[in-house]
ZANURO-451510 format. One record per residue (C-alpha): x, y, z; residue in one letter. Coordinates in steps of 0.001 Angstrom, whole numbers, plus 500000, padded with zeros to 6 digits. Layout:
BEGIN
bavo u=X; v=Y; w=Z; r=A
...
This chain:
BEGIN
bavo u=769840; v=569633; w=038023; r=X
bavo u=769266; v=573622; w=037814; r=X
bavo u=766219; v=573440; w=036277; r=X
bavo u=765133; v=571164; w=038814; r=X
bavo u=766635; v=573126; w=042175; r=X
bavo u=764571; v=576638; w=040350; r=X
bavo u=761500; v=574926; w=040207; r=X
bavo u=761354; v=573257; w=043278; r=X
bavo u=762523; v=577032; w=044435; r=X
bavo u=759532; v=578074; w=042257; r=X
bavo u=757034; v=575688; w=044481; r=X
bavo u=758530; v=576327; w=047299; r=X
bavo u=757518; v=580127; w=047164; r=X
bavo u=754597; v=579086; w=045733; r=X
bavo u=753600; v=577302; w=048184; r=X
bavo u=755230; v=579650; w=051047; r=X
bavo u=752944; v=582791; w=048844; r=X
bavo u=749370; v=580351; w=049233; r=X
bavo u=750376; v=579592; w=053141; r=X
bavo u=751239; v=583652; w=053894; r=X
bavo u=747951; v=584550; w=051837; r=X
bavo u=745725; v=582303; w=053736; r=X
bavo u=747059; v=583256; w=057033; r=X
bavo u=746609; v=587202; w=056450; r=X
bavo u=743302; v=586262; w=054587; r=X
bavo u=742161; v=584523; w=057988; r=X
bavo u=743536; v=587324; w=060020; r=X
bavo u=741118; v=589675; w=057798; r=X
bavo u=738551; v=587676; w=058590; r=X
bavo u=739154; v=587053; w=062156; r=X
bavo u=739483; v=591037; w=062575; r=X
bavo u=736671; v=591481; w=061151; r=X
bavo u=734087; v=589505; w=062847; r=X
bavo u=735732; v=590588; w=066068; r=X
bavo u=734886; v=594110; w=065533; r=X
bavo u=731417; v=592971; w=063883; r=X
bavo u=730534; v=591513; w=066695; r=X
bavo u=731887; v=593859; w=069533; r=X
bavo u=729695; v=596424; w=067547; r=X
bavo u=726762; v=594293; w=067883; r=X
bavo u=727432; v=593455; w=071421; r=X
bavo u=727257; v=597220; w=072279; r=X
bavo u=724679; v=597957; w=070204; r=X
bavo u=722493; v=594993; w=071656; r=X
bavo u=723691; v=596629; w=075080; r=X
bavo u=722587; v=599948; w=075053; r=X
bavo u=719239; v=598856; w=073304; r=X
bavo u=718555; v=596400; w=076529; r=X
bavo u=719061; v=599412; w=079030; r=X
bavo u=716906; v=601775; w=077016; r=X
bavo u=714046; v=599117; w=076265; r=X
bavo u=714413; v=598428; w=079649; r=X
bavo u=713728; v=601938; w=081026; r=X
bavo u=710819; v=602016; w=078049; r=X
bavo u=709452; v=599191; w=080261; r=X
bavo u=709536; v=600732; w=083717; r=X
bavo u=707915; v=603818; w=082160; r=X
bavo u=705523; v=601686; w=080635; r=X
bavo u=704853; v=600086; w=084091; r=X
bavo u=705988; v=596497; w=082474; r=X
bavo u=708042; v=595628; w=085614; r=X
bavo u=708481; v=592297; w=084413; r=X
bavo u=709893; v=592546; w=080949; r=X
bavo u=712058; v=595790; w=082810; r=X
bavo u=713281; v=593550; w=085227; r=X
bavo u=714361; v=591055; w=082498; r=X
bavo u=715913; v=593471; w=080227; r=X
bavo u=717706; v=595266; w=083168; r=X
bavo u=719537; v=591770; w=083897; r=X
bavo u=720419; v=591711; w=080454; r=X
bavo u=721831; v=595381; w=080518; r=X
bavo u=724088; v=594479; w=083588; r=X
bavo u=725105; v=590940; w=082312; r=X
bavo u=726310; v=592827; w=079142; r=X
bavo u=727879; v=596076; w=081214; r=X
bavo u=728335; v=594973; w=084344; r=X
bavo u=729768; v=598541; w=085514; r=X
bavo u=726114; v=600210; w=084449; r=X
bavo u=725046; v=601674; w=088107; r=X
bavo u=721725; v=603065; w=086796; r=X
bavo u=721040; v=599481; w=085933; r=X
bavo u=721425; v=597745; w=088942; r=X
bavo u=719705; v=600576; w=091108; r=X
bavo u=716687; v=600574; w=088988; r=X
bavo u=716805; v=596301; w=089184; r=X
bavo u=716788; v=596468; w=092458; r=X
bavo u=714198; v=599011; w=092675; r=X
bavo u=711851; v=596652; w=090727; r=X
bavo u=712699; v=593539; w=093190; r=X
bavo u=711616; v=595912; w=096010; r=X
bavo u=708321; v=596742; w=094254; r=X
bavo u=707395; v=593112; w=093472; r=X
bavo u=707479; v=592825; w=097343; r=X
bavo u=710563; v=591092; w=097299; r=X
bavo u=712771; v=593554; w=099205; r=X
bavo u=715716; v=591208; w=100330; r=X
bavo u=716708; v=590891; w=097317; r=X
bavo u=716801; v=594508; w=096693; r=X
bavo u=718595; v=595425; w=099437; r=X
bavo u=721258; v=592615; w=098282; r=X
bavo u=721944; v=594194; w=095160; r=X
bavo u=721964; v=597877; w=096329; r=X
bavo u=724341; v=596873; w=099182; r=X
bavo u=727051; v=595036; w=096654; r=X
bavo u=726767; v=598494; w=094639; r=X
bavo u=728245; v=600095; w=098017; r=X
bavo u=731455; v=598696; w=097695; r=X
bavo u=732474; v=599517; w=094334; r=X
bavo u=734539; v=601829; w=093473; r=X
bavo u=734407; v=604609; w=091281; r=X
bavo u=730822; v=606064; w=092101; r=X
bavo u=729512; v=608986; w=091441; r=X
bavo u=728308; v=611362; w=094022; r=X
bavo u=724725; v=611343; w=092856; r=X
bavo u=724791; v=607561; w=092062; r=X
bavo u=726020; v=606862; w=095970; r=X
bavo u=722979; v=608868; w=097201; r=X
bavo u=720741; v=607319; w=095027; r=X
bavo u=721786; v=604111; w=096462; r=X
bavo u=721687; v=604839; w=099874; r=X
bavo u=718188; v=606139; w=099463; r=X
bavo u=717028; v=602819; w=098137; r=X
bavo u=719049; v=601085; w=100923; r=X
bavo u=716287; v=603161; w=103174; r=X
bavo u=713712; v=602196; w=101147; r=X
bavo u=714219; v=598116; w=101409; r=X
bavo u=715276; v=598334; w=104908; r=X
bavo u=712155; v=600411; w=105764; r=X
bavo u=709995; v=597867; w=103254; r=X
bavo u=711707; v=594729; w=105382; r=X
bavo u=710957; v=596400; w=108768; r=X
bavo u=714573; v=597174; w=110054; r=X
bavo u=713810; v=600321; w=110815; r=X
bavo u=717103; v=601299; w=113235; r=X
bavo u=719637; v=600157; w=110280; r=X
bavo u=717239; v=602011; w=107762; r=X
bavo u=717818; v=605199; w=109949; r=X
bavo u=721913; v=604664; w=109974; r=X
bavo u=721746; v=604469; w=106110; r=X
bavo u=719792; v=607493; w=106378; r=X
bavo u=722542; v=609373; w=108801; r=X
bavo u=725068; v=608084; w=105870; r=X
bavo u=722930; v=609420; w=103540; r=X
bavo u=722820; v=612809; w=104726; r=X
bavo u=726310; v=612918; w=105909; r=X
bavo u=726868; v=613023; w=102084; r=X
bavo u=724527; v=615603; w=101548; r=X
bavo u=723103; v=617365; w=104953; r=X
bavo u=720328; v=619058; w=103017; r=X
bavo u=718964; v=616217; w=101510; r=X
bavo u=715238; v=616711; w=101054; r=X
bavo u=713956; v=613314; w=100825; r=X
bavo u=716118; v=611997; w=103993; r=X
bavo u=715221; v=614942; w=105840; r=X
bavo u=711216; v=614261; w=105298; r=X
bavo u=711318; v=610429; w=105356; r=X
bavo u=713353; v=610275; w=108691; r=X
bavo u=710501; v=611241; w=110996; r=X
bavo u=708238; v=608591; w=108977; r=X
bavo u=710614; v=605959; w=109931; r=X
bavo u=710524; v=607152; w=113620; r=X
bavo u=706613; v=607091; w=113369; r=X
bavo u=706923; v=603413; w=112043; r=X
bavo u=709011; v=602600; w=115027; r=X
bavo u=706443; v=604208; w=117447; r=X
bavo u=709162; v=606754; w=118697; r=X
bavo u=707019; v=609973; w=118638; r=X
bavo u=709498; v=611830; w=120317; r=X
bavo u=712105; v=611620; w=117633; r=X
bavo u=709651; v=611756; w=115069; r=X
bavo u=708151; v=615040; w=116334; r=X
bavo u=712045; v=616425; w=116665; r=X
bavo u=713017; v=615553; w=113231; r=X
bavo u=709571; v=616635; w=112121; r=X
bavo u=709872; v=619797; w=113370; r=X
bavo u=714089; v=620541; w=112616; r=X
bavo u=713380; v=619808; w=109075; r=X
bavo u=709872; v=620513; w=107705; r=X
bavo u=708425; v=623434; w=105963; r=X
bavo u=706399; v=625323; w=107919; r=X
bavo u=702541; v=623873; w=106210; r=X
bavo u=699278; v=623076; w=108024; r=X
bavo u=699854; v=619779; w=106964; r=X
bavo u=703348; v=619725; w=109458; r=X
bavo u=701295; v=621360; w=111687; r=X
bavo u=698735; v=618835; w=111810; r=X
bavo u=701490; v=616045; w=112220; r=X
bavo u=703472; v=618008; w=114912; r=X
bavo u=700198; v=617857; w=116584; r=X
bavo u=699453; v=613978; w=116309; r=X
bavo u=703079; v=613173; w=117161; r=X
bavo u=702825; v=614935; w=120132; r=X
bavo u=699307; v=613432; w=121024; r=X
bavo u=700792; v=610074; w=120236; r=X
bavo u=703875; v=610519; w=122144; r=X
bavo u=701899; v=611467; w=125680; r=X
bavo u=700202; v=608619; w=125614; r=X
């Protein structure tokens, strides 16, 4: 009866041993292709955003556009991303969409001074693209309430007054904010035409 309790004892632990070993052998595993694939994952992730930017520079708006979805469905907190994705909806003349996607970047949080800019500037650029010229010219305001000496707003303001046939403003901005050129001049001078009639 002794013999028989050890080596049932014996299989027991035996058995117990083969259970314990193939449950941390599993857990190896498991680790393993975790971290495997997380490591592929970001690899695969950073090599979408930079092929995609390859692309652009290319002038492959297409196959950018495709790879910059891919880059924001694998990092969905990449900024650049969605600007530039945006950008590319607004240059295949489909600038509703555009403006959808740099608007939803507005209410995130965490943004970077430079990134906000850069967003509000392409806000301009779809709303000016779809026509809506007043609410392009409060995005601009916004847009230079973050930075009052911003050179693009300041120069693309009177451009959006022009579009909306307000000469007035046009010339005013034109004038506040332009380097003195005989190219401004020349403008000044047509705005001013254009307004008296």
């Amino acid at each position: 009866l002794a013999m028989e309790s050890v080596d049932l004892f014996s299989r027991t632990n035996i058995i117990v041993f083969g259970i314990v070993t193939v449950i941390f052998l599993a857990g190896i595993l498991t680790f393993r292709y975790t971290v495997r694939n997380k490591s592929e994952r970001r690899i695969r992730k950073a090599n979408s955003y930079v092929e995609a930017l390859n692309e652009l520079i290319a002038g492959n708006n297409e196959r950018a556009r495709e790879l910059f979805k891919e880059a924001v469905r694998f990092d969905t907190n990449n900024i650049d991303a969605y600007i530039k994705l945006g950008m590319l909806y607004r240059l295949d003349e489909n600038p509703a969409q555009a403006l959808k996607i740099h608007k939803e970047l507005t209410i995130r949080s965490r943004i970077k001074n430079n990134q906000l800019k850069d967003i509000l500037r392409n806000i301009v650029n779809d709303l000016f693209d779809l026509k809506q010229y007043d609410e392009a010219l409060s995005y601009c305001d916004k847009l230079l309430a973050l930075d009052s000496k911003h050179r693009w707003a300041l120069e693309f303001q009177p451009v959006i007054y022009e579009h909306k046939k307000d000469f007035k403003n046009a010339f005013k901005y034109l004038k506040a904010n332009a380097e003195k050129s005989q190219h401004v001049d020349h403008q000044l001078a047509l705005y001013k035409i254009a307004h008296g009639r």
